[in-house]
C-alpha positions as CSV (number, residue, x, y, z in Angstrom):
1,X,5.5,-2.5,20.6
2,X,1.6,-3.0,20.5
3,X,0.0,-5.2,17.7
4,X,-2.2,-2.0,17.2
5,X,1.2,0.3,16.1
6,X,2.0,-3.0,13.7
7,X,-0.9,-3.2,11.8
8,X,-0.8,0.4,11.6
9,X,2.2,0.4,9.5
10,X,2.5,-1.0,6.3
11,X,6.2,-1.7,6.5
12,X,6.6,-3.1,10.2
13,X,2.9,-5.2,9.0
14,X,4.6,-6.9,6.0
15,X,8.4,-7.7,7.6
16,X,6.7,-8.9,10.9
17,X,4.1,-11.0,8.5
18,X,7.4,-12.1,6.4
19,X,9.6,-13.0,9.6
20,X,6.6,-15.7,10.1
21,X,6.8,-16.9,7.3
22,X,10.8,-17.0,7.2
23,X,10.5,-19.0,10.4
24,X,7.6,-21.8,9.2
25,X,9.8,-22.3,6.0
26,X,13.2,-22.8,8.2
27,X,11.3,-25.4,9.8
28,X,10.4,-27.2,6.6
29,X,14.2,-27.2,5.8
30,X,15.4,-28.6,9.2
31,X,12.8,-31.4,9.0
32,X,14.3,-31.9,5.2
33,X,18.1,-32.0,7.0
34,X,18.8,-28.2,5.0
35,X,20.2,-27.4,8.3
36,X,22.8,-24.7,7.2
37,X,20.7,-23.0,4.5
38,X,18.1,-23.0,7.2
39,X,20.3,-21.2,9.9
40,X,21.4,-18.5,7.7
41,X,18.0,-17.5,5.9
42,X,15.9,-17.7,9.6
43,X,19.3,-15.3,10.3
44,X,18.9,-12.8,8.0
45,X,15.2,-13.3,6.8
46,X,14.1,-12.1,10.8
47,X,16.5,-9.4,10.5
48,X,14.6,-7.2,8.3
49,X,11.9,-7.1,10.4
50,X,14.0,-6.7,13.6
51,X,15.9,-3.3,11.9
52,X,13.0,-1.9,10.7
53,X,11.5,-2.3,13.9
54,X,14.7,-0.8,15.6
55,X,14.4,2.3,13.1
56,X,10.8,3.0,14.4
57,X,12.9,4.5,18.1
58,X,16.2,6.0,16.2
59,X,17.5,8.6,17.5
60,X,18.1,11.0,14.0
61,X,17.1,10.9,10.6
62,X,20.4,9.6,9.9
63,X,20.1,6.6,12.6
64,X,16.5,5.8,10.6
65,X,18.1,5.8,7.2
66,X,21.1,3.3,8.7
67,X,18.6,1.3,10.6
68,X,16.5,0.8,7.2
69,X,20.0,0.0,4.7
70,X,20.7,-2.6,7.6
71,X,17.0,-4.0,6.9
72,X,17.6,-4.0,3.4
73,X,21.2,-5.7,3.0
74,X,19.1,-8.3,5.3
75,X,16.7,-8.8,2.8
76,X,19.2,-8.7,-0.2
77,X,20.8,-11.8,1.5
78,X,17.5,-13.2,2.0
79,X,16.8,-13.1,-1.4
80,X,19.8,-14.7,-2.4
81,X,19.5,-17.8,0.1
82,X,16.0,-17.9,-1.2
83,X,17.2,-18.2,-4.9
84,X,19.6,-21.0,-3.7
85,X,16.3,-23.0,-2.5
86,X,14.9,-22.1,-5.6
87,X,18.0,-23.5,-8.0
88,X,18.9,-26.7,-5.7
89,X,17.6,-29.8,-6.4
90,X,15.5,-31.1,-3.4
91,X,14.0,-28.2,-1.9
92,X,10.7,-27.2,-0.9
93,X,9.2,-24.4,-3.1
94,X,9.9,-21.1,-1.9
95,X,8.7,-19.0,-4.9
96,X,6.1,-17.0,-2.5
97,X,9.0,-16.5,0.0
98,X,11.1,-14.6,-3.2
99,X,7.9,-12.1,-3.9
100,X,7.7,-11.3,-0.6
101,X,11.0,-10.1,-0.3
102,X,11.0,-8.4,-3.6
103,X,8.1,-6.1,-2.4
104,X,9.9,-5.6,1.0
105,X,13.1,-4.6,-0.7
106,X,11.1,-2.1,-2.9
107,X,9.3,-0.6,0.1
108,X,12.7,-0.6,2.3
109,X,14.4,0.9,-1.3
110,X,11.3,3.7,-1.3
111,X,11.7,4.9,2.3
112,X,15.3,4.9,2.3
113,X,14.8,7.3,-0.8
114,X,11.8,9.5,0.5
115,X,13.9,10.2,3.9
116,X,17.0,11.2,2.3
117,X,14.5,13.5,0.4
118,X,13.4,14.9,3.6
C-alpha cells in the first residue's frame, strides 16, 4: 500500500502510527527483561493495524465488518496488556500507549457501527 493511501486515511494513519509505537515500547520492555508481557502486546498491539489494513481489500461488506471486529478484539487485548504495565510494579510508563488505543477502539467501535448501518 503507498504511504500516500495511509496518510489519507484517518484509521490506517493512527493504527500504523500506534503499531510504531507498540513496537518502540516492546523494546523498552525486553531491555527491562518483561520478555512475555513484551511478546504478547507487540502480538496483538500490531494486529490492529495489520486487520484494518486487511479490511481495506475485503472482499464484502461482511468480510470489512469481520476484518475490523478482528482489529478491535486486538486492541481490546492490547488495552488490557497495557493496563497490566500500568498496575505492575517496575514498568515503564505506558499511560500514552492506553489513550491511543482508547481512541483506536472508538474509531474501530464507530466504523463497525456506520457499516452495519449501510
Amino acid at each position: 500500500m503507498r504511504q500516500d493511501k495511509i496518510e489519507d486515511n484517518v484509521i490506517l494513519k493512527l493504527s500504523f502510527e500506534f503499531a510504531l509505537e507498540i513496537i518502540a515500547y516492546s523494546e523498552l520492555l525486553d531491555t527491562n527483561r518483561k520478555y512475555i508481557i513484551s511478546k504478547q502486546l507487540l502480538k496483538s498491539g500490531t494486529s490492529i493495524g495489520a486487520n484494518v489494513r486487511e479490511a481495506q481489500n475485503s472482499e464484502s461488506k461482511a468480510d470489512f465488518i469481520h476484518k475490523f471486529k478482528i482489529a478491535a478484539k486486538e486492541a481490546d487485548e492490547t488495552q488490557y496488556w497495557l493496563q497490566l504495565c500500568k498496575f505492575s510494579k517496575n514498568y515503564p510508563d505506558c499511560e500514552h500507549l492506553i489513550k491511543r488505543v482508547e481512541e483506536l477502539n472508538r474509531i474501530i467501535t464507530k466504523i463497525i457501527s456506520t457499516s452495519k448501518r449501510q
